[in-house]
N, CA, C and O atoms as a GROMACS GRO file, in nm:
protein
  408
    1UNK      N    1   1.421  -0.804  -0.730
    1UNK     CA    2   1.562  -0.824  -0.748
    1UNK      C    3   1.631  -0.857  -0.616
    1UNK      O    4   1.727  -0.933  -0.608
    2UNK      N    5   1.565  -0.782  -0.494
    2UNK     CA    6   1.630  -0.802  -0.362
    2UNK      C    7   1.602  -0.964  -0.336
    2UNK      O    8   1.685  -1.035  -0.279
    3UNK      N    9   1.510  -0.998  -0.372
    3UNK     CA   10   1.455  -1.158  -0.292
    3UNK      C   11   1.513  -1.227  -0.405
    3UNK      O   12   1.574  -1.331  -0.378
    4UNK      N   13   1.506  -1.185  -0.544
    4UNK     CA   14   1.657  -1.264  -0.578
    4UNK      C   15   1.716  -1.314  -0.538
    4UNK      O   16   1.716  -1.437  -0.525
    5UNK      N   17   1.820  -1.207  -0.490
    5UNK     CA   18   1.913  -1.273  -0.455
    5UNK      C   19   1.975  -1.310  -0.351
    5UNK      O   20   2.086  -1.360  -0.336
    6UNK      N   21   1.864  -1.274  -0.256
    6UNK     CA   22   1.870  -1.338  -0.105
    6UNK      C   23   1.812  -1.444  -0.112
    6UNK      O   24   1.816  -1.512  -0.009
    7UNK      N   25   1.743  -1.496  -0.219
    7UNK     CA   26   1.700  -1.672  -0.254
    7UNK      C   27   1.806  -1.722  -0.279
    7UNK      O   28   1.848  -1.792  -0.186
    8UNK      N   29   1.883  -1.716  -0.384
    8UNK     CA   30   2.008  -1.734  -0.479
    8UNK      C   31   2.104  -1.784  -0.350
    8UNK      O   32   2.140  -1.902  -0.350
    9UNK      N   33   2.152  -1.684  -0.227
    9UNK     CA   34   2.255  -1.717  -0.175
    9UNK      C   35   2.211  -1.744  -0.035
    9UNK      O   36   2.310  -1.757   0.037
   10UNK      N   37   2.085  -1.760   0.037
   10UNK     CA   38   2.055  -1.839   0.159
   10UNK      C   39   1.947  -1.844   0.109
   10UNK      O   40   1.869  -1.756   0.070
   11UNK      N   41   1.939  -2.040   0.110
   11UNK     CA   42   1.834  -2.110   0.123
   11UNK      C   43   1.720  -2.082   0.195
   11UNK      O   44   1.607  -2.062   0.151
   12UNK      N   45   1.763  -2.080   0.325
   12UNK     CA   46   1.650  -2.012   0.423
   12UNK      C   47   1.550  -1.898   0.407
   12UNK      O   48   1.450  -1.867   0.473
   13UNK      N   49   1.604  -1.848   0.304
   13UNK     CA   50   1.516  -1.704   0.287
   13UNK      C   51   1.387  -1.749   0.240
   13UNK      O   52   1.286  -1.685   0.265
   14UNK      N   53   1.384  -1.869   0.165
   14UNK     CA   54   1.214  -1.882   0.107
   14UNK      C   55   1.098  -1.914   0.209
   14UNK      O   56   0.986  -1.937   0.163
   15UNK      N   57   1.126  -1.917   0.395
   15UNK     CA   58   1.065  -1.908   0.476
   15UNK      C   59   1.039  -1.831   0.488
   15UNK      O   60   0.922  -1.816   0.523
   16UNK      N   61   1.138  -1.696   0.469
   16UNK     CA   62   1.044  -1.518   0.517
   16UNK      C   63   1.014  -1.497   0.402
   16UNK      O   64   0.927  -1.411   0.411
   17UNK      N   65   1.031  -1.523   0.284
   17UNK     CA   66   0.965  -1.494   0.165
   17UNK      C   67   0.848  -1.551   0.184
   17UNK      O   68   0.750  -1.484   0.155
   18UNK      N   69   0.835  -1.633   0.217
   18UNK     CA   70   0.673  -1.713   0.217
   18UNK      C   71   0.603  -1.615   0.313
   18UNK      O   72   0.502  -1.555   0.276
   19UNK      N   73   0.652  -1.599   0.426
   19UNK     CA   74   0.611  -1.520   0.554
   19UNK      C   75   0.566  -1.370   0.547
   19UNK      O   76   0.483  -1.305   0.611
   20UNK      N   77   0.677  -1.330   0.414
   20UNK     CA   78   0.652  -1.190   0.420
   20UNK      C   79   0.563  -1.138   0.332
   20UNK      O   80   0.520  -1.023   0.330
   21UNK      N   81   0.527  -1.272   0.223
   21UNK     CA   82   0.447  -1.239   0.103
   21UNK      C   83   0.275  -1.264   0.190
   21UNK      O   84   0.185  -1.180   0.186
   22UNK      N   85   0.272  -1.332   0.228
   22UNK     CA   86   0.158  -1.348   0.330
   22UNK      C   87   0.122  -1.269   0.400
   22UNK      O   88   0.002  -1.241   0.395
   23UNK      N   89   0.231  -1.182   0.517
   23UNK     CA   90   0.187  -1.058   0.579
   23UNK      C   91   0.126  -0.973   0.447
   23UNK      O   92   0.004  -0.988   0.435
   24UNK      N   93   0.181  -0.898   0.358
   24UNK     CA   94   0.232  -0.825   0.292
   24UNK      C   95   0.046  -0.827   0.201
   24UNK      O   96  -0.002  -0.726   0.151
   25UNK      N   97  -0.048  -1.008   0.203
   25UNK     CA   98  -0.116  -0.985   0.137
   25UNK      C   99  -0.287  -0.940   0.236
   25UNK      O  100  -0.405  -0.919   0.209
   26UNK      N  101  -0.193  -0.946   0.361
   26UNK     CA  102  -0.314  -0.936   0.474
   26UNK      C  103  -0.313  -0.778   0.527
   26UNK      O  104  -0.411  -0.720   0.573
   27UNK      N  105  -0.201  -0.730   0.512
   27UNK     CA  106  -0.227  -0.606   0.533
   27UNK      C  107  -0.215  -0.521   0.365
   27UNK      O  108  -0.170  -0.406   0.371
   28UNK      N  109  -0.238  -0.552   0.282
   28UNK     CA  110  -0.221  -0.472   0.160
   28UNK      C  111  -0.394  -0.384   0.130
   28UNK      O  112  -0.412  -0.312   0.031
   29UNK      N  113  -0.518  -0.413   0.250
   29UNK     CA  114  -0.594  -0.324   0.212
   29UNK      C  115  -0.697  -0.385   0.141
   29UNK      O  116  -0.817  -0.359   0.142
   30UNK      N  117  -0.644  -0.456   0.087
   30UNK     CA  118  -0.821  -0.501  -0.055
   30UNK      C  119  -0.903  -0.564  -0.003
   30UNK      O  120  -0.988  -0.626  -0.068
   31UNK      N  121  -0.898  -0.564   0.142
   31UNK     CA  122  -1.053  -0.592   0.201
   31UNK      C  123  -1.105  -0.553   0.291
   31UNK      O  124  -1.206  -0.598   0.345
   32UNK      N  125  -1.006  -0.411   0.337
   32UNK     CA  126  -1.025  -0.272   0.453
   32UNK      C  127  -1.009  -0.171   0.382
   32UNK      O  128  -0.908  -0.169   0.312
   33UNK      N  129  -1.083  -0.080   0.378
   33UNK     CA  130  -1.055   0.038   0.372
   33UNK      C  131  -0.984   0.141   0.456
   33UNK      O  132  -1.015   0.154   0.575
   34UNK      N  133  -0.881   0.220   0.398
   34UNK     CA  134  -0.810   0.290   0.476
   34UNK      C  135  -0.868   0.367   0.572
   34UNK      O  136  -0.813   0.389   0.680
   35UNK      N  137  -0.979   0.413   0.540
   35UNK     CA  138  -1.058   0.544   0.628
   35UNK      C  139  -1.146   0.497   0.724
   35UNK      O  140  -1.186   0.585   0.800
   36UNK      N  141  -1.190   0.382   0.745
   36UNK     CA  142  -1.249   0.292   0.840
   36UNK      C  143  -1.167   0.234   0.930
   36UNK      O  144  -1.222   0.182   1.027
   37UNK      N  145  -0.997   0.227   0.920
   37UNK     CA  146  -0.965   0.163   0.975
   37UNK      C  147  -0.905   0.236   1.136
   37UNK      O  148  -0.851   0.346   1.122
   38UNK      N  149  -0.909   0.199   1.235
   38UNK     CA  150  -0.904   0.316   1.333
   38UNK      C  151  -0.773   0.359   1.357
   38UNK      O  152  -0.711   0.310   1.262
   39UNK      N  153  -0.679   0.432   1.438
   39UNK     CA  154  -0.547   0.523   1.456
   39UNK      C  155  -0.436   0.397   1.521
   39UNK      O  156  -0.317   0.379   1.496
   40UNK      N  157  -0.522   0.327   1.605
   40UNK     CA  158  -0.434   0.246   1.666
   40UNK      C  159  -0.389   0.144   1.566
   40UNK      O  160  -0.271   0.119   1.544
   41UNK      N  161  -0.519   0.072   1.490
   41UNK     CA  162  -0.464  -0.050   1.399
   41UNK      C  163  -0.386   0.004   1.222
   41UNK      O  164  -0.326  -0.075   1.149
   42UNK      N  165  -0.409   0.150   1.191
   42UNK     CA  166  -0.352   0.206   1.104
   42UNK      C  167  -0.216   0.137   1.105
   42UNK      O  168  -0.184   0.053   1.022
   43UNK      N  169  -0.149   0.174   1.194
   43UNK     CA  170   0.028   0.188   1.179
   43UNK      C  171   0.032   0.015   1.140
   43UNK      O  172   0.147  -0.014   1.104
   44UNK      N  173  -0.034  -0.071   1.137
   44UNK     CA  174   0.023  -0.234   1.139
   44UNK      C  175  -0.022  -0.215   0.969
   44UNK      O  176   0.040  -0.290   0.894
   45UNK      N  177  -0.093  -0.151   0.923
   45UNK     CA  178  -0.122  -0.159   0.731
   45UNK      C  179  -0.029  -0.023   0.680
   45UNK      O  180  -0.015  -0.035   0.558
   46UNK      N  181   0.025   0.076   0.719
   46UNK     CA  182   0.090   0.199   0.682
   46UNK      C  183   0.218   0.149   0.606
   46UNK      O  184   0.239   0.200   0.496
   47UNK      N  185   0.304   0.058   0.652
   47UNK     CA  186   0.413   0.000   0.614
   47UNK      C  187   0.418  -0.041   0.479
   47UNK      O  188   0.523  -0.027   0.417
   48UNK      N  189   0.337  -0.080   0.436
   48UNK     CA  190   0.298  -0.207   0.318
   48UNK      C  191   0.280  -0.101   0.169
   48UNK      O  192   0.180  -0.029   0.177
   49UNK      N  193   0.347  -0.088   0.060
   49UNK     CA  194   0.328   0.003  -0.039
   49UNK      C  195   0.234  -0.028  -0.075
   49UNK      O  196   0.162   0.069  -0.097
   50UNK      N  197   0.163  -0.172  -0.108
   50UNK     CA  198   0.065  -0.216  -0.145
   50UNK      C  199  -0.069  -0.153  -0.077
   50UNK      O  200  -0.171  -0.165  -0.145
   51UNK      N  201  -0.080  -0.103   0.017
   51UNK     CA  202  -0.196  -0.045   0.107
   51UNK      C  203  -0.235   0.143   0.065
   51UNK      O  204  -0.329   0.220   0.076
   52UNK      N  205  -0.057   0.143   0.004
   52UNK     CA  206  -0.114   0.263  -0.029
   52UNK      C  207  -0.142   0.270  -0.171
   52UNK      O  208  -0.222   0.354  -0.212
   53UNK      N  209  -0.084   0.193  -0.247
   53UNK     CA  210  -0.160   0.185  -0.414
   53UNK      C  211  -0.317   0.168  -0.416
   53UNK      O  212  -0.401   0.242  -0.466
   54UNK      N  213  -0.335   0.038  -0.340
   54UNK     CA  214  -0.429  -0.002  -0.369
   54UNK      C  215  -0.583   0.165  -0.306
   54UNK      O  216  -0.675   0.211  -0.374
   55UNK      N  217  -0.547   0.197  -0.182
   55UNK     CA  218  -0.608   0.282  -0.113
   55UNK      C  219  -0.618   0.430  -0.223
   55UNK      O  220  -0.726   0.483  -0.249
   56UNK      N  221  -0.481   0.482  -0.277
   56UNK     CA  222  -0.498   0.572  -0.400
   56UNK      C  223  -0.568   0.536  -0.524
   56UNK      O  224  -0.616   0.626  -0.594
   57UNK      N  225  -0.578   0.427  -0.554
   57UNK     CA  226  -0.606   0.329  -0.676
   57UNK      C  227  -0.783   0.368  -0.680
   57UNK      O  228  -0.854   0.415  -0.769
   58UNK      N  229  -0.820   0.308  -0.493
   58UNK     CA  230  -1.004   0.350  -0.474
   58UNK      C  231  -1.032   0.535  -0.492
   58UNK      O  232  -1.129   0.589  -0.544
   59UNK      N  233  -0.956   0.577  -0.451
   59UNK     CA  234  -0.980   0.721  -0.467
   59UNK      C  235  -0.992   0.761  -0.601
   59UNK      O  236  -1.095   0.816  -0.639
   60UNK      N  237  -0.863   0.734  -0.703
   60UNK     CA  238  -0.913   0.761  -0.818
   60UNK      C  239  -1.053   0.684  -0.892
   60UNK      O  240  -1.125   0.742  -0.973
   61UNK      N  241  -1.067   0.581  -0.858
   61UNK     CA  242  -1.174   0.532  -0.922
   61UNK      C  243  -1.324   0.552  -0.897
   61UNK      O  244  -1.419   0.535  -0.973
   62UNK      N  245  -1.316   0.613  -0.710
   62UNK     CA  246  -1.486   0.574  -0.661
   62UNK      C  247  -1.462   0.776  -0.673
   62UNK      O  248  -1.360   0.843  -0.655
   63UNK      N  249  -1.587   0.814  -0.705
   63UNK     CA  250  -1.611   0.982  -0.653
   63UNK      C  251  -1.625   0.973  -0.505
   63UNK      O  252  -1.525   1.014  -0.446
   64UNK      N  253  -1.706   0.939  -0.443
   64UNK     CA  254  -1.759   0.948  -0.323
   64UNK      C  255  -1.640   0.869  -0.201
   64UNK      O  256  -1.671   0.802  -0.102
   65UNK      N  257  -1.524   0.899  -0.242
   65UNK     CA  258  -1.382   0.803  -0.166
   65UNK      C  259  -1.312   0.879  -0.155
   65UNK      O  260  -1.256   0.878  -0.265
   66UNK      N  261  -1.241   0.996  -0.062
   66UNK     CA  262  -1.113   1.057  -0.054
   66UNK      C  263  -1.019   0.959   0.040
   66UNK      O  264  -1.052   0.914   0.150
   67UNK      N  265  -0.875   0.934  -0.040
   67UNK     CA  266  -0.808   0.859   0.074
   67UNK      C  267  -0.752   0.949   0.166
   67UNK      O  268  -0.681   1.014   0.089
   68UNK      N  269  -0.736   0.997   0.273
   68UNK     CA  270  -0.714   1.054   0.380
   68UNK      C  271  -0.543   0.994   0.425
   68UNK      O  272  -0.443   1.065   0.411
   69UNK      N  273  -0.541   0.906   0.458
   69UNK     CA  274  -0.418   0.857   0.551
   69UNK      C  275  -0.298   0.776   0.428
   69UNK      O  276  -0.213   0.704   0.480
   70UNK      N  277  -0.296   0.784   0.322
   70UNK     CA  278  -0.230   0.717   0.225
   70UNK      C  279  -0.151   0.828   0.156
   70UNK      O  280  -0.190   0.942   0.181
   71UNK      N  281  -0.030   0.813   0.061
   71UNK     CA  282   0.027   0.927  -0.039
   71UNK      C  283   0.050   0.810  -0.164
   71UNK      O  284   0.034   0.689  -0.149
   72UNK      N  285   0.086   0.871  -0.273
   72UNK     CA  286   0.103   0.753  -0.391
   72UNK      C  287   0.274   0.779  -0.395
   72UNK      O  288   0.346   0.704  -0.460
   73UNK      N  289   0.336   0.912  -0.308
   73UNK     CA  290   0.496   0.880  -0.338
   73UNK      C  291   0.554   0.755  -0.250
   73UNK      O  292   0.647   0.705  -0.314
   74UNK      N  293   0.537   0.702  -0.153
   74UNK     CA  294   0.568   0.647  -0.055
   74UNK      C  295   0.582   0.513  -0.114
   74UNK      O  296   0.681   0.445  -0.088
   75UNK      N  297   0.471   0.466  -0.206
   75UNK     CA  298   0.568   0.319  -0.321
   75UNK      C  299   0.617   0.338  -0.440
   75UNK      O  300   0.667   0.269  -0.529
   76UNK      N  301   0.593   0.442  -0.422
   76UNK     CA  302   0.694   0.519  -0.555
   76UNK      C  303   0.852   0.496  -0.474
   76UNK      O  304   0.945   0.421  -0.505
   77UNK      N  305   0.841   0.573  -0.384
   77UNK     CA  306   1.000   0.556  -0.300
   77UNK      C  307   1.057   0.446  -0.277
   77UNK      O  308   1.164   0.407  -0.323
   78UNK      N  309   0.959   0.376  -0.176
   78UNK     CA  310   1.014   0.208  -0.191
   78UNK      C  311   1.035   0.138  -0.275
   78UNK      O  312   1.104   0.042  -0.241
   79UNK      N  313   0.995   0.140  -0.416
   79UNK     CA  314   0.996   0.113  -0.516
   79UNK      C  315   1.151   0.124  -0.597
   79UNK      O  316   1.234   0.048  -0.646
   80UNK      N  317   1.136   0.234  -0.582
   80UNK     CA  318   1.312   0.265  -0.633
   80UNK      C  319   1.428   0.249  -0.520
   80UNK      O  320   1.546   0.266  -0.551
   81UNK      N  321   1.396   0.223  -0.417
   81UNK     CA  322   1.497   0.216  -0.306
   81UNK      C  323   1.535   0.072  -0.386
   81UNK      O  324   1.638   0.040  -0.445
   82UNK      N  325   1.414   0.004  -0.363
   82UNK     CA  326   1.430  -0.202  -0.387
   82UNK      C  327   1.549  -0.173  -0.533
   82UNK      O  328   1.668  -0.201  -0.548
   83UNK      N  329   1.474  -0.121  -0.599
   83UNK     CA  330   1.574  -0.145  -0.739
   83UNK      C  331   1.660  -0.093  -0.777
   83UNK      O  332   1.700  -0.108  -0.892
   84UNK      N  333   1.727   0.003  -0.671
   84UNK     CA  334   1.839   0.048  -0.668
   84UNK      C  335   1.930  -0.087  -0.558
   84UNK      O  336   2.026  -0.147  -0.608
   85UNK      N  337   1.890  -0.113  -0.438
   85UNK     CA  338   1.938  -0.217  -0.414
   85UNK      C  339   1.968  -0.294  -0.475
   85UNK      O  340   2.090  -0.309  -0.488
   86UNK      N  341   1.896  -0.367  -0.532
   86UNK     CA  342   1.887  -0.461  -0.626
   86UNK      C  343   1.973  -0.500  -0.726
   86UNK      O  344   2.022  -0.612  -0.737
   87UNK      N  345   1.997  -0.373  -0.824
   87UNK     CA  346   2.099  -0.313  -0.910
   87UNK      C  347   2.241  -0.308  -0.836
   87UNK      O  348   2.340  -0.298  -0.909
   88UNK      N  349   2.256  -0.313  -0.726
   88UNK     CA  350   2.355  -0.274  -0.655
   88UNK      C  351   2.384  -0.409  -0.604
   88UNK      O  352   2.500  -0.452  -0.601
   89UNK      N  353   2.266  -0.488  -0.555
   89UNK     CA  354   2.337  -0.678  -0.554
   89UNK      C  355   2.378  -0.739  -0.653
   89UNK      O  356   2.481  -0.806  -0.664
   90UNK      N  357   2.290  -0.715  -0.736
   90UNK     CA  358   2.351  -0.757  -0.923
   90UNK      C  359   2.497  -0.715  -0.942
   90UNK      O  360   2.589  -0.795  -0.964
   91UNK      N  361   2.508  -0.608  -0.935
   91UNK     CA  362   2.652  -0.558  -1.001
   91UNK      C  363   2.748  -0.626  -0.896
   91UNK      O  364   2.834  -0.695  -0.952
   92UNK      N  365   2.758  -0.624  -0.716
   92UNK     CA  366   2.809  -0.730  -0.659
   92UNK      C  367   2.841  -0.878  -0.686
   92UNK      O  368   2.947  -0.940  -0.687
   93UNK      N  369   2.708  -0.914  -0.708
   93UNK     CA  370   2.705  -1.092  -0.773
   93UNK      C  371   2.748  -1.116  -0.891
   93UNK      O  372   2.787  -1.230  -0.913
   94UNK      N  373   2.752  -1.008  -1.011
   94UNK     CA  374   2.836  -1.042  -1.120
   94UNK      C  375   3.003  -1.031  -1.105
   94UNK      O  376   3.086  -1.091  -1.174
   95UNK      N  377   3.026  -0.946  -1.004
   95UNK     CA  378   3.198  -0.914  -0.994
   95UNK      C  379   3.228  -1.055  -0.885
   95UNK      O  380   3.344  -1.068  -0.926
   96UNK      N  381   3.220  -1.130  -0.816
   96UNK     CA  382   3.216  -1.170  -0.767
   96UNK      C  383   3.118  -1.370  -0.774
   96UNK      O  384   3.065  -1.447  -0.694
   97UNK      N  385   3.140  -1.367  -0.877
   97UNK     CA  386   3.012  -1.506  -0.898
   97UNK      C  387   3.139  -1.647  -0.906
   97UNK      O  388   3.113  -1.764  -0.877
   98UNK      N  389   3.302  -1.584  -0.964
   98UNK     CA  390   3.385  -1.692  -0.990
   98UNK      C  391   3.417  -1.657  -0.834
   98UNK      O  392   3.531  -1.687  -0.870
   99UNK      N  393   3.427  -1.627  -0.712
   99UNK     CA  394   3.434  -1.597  -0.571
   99UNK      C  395   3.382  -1.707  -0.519
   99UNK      O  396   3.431  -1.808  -0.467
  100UNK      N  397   3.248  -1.661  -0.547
  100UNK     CA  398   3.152  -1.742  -0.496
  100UNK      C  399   3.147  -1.877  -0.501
  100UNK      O  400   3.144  -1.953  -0.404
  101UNK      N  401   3.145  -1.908  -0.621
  101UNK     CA  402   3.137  -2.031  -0.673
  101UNK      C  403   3.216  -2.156  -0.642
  101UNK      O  404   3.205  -2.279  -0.651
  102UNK      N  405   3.283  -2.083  -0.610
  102UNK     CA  406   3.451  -2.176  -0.602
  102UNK      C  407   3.530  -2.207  -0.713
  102UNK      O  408   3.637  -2.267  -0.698
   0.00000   0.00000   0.00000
């Protein structure tokens, strides 16, 4: 909903959208494992909710896998932050769309 509508009202945004969907698919984990990965290069994949689904996702599935450095609330949180934003640009862009528009 956020990239909505930061598409919707600057053009420019589909450069960091492109940019950020790309970071977003290089650090998301599905071809590192969290527990291999060492302390220093951790913090550059920690950010990404996707690193920690996917990293909880192997734990529930493999026996022999505890994820160590991951939680499953943390895209739970970001998750509802976005769509509370979101909800909160919507209700902006509808009060405001004959504004906009000209």
């Amino acid at each position: 909903m956020v990239i909505g509508f930061l598409l919707f009202y600057f053009s420019w945004f589909m450069m960091v959208k492109r940019i950020l969907f790309k970071l977003m698919f290089f650090t998301s984990g599905k071809f590192t494992n969290a527990n291999l990965i060492p302390n220093d290069m951790l913090l550059i994949f920690l950010w990404n909710p996707l690193f920690h689904l996917i990293d909880q996702m192997r734990d529930a599935a493999f026996v022999n896998y505890t994820a160590h450095h991951t939680n499953m609330y943390y895209p739970l949180f970001v998750s509802f932050m976005f769509l509370l934003i979101g909800h909160i640009l919507h209700d902006y862009m509808l009060r405001n769309r004959n504004v906009m528009t000209g």
